[in-house]
Backbone as a ProteinNet text record, in pm:
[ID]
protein_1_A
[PRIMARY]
XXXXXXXXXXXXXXXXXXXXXXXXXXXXXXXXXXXXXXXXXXXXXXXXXXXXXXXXXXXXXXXXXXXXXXXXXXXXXXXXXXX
[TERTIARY]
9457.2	9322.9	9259.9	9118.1	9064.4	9053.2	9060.8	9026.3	8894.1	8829.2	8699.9	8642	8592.9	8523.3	8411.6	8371.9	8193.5	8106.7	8004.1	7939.8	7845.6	7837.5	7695.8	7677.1	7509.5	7479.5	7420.4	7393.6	7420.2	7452.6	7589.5	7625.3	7566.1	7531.6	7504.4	7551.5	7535.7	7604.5	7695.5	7801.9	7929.3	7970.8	7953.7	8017.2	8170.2	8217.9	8351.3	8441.3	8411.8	8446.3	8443.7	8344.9	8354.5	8434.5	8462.7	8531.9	8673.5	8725.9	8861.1	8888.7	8790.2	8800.2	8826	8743.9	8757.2	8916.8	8955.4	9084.9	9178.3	9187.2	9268.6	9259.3	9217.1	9179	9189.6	9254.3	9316.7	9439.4	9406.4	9552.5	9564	9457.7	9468.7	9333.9	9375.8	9269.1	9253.2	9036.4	8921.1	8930.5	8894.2	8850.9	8791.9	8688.4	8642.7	8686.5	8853.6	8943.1	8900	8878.5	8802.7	8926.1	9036.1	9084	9056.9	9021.9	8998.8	9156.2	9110.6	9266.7	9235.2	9123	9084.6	8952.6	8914.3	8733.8	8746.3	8672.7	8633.6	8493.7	8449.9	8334.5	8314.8	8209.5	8193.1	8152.8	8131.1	8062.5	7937.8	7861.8	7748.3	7725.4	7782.6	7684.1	7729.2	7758.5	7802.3	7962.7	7984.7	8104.3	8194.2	8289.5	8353	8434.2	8456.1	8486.2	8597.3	8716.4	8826.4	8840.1	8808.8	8849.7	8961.5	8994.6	9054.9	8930.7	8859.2	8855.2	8788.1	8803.3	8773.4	8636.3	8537.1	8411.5	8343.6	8244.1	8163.7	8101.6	8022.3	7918.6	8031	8164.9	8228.5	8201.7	8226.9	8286.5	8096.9	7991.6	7864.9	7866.8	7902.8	7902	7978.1	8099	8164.8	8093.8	8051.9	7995.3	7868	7797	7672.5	7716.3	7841.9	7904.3	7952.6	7906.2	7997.3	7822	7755.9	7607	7538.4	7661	7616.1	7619.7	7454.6	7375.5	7463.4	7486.1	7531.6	7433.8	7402.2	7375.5	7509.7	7470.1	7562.7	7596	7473.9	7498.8	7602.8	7656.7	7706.7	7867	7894.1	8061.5	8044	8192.2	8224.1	8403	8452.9	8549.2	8668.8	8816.1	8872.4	8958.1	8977.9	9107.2	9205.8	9187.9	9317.1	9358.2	9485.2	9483.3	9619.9	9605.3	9728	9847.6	9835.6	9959.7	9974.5
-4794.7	-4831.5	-4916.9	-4887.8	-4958.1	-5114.2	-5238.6	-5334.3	-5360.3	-5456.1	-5475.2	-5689	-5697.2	-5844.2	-5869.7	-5907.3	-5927.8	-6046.2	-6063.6	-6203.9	-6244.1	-6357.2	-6378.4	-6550.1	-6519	-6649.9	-6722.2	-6760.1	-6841.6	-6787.1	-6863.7	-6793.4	-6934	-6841.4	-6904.8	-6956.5	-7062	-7190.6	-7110.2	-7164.9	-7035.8	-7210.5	-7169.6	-7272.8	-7283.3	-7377.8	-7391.2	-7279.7	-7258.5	-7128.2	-6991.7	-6985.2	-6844	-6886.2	-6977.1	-6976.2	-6970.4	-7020	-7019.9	-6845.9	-6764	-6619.8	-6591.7	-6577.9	-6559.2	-6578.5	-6681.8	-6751.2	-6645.6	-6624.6	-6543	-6388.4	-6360.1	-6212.7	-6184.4	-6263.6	-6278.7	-6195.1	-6045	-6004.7	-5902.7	-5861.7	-5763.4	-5703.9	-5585	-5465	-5411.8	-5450.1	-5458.2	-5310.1	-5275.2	-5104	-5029.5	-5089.9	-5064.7	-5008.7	-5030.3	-5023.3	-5111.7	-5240.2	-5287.4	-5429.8	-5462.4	-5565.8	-5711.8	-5795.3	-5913.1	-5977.6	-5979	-6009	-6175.3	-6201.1	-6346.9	-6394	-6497.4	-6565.7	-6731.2	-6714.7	-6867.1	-6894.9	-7007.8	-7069.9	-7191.9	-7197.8	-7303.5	-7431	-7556.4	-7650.2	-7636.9	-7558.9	-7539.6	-7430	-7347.3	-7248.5	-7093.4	-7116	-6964.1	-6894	-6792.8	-6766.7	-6563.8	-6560.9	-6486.2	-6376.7	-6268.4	-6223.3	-6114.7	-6105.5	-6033.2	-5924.9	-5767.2	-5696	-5604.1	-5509.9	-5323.4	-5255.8	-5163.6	-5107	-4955.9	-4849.6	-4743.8	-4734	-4797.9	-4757.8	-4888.4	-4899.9	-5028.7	-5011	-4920.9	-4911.4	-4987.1	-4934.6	-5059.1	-5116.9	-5252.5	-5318.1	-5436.8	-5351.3	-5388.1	-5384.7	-5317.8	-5261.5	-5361.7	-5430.5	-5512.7	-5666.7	-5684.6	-5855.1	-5793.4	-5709.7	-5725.4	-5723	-5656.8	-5676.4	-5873.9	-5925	-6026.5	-6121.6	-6092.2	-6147.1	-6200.2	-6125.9	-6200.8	-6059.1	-6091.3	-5948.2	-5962.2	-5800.3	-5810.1	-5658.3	-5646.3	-5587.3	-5522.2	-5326.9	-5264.8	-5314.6	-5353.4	-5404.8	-5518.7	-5590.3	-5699.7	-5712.3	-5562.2	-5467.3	-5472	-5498.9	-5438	-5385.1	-5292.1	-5233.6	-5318.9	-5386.4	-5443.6	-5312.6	-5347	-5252.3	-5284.1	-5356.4	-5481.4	-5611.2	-5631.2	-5797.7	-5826.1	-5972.8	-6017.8	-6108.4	-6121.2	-6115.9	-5995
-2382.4	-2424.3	-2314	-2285.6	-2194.8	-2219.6	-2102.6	-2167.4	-2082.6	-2145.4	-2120.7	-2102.8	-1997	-2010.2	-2020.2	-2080.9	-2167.4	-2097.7	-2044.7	-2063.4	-2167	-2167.7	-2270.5	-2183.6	-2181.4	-2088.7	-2155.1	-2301.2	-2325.4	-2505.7	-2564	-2683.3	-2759.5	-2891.2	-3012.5	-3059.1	-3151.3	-3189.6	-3305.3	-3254.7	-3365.4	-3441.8	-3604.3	-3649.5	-3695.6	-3734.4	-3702.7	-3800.1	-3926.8	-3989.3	-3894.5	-3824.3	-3777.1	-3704.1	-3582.8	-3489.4	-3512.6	-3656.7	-3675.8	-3717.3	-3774.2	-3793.6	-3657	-3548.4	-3428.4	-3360.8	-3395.1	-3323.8	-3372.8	-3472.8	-3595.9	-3554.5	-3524.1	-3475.1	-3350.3	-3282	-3144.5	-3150.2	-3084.1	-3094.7	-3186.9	-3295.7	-3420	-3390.1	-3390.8	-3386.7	-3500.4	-3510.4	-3623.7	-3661.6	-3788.8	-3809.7	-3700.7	-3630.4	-3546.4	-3393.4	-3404.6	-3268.8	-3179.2	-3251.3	-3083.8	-3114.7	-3022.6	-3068.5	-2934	-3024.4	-2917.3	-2860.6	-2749.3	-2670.9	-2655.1	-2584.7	-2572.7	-2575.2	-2549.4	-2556.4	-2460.5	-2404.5	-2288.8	-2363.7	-2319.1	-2402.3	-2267.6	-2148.1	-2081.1	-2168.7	-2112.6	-2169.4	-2143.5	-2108.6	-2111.5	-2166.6	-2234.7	-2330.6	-2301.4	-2207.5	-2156.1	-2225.8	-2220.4	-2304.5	-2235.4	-2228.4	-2182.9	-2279	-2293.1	-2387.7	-2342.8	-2390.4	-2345.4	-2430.3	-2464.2	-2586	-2531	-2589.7	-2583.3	-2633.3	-2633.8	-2674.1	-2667.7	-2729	-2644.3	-2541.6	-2593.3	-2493.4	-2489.4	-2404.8	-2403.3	-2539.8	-2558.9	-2738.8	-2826	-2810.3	-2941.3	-2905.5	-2791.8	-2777.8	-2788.4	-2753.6	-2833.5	-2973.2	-3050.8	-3196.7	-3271.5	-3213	-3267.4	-3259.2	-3133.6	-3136.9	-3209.5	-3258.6	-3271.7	-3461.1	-3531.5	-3663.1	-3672.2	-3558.1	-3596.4	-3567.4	-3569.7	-3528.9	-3398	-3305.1	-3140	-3088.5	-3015.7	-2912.3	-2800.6	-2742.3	-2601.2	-2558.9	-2448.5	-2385	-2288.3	-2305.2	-2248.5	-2154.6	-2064.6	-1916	-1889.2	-1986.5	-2004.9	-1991.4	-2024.8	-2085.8	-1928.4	-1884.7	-1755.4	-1774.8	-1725.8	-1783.8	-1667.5	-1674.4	-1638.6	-1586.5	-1435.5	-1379.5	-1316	-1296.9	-1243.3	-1249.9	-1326	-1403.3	-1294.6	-1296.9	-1197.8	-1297.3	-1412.2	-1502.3	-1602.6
[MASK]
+++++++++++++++++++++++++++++++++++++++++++++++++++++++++++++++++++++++++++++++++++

């Protein structure tokens, strides 16, 4: 399965309920096939997004089921990891 890294320049104020859903779903793949591997969050607003999943449209389809916009342009498909 492809994996994929997302940006968002500046993410929405996620309150602490969602974020513990988020944490939790680290690792388990949604109906959707899209499973979150990891997430970065700068101190300034910006936020990083690690998934699997088959195409960029999930991997939009899923943050946009969870209430955060991404733009296709945003999906960039990962091809080489160094761990």
């Amino acid at each position: 399965m492809p994996k994929y890294i997302d940006f968002h320049a500046q993410m929405p104020a996620i309150p602490p309920e969602a974020l513990s859903q988020v944490r939790a779903s680290v690792g388990k793949t949604d109906t959707d096939g899209v499973k979150n591997i990891n997430a970065y969050f700068t101190k300034d607003g910006q936020g990083y997004c690690v998934t699997e999943a088959p195409n960029p449209d999930a991997v939009c389809q899923h943050h946009k089921a969870m209430g955060i916009a991404l733009d296709k342009g945003e999906v960039h498909e990962i091809t080489t990891t160094l761990v």
